[in-house]
Every structure is written in structure tokens, then in C-alpha cells.
C-alpha positions as CSV (number, residue, x, y, z in Angstrom):
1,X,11.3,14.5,33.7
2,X,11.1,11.9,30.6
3,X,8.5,10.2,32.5
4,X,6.3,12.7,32.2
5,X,7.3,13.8,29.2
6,X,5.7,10.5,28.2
7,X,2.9,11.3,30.2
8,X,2.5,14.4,28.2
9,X,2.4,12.9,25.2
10,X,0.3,10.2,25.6
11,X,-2.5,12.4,26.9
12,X,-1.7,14.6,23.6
13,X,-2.5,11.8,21.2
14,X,-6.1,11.8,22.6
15,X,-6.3,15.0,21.4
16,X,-4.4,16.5,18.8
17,X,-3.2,15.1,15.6
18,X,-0.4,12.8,15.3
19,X,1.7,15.3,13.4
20,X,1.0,17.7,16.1
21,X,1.7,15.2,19.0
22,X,5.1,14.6,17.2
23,X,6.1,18.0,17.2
24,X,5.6,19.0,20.5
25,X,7.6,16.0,21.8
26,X,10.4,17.0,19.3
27,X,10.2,20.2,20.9
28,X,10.1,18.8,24.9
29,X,13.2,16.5,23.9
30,X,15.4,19.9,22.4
31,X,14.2,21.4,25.4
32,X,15.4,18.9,27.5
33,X,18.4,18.5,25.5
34,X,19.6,22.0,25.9
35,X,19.6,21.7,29.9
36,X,21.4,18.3,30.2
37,X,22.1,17.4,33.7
38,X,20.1,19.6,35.2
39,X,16.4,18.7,33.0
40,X,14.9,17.2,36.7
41,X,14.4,21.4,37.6
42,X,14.3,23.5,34.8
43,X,14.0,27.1,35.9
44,X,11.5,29.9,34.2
45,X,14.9,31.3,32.6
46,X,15.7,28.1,31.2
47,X,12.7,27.8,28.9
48,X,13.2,31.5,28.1
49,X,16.0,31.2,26.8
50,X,15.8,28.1,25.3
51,X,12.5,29.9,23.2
52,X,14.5,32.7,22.5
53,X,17.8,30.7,20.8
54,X,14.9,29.0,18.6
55,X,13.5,32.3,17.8
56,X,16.7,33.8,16.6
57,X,17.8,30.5,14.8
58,X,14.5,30.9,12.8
59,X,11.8,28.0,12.2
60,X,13.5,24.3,12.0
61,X,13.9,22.4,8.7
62,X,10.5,20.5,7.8
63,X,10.3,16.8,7.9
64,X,9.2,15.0,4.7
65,X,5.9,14.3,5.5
66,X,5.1,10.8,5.6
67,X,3.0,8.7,3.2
């Protein structure tokens, strides 16, 4: 699955701004994250409920932005 996470992202960066490119790979990686051992076949309930634990915590702390 990292593979083409890095896929992903590398297509992103032809299209979307950097800070945008960095957030959704922020957001793949916690994603990944949450199912450990079994990230090679996440499930349709898997990213459910990983959108709903983020909903309920609330937004994530802002980065600085960088200079």
C-alpha cells in the first residue's frame, strides 16, 4: 500500500498545492496507521470508521506554516 501511496502523491504534486499535497499524505499515513497489519486490504468499514473517529475528535492541530 505505501507504494502507491507514493504514487498518489506524486501525481498530486502536479496538481494541487504543496500544502494541499502534504495534507492528504498526512491524512493517507493516519489512515494507514490506524489499520496496522492489515493496511495491504483495507475494507469500506475501515475508512468509515477511521473518518468518523476524526470527525468526533474534531479538526487536527494546524502546522506552523512554513516561511
Amino acid at each position: 500500500m505505501t507504494l502507491r501511496l507514493d504514487e498518489f502523491a506524486r501525481n498530486l504534486r502536479g496538481t494541487r498545492s504543496p500544502r494541499t499535497v502534504l495534507a492528504y499524505e498526512r491524512t493517507a499515513q493516519a489512515f494507514l496507521a490506524s489499520l496496522g497489519k492489515r493496511s495491504d486490504s483495507p475494507t469500506q468499514n475501515d475508512v468509515e470508521q477511521f473518518l468518523i473517529r476524526r470527525t468526533i475528535a474534531g479538526p487536527p492541530a494546524r502546522h506552523p506554516r512554513e516561511i
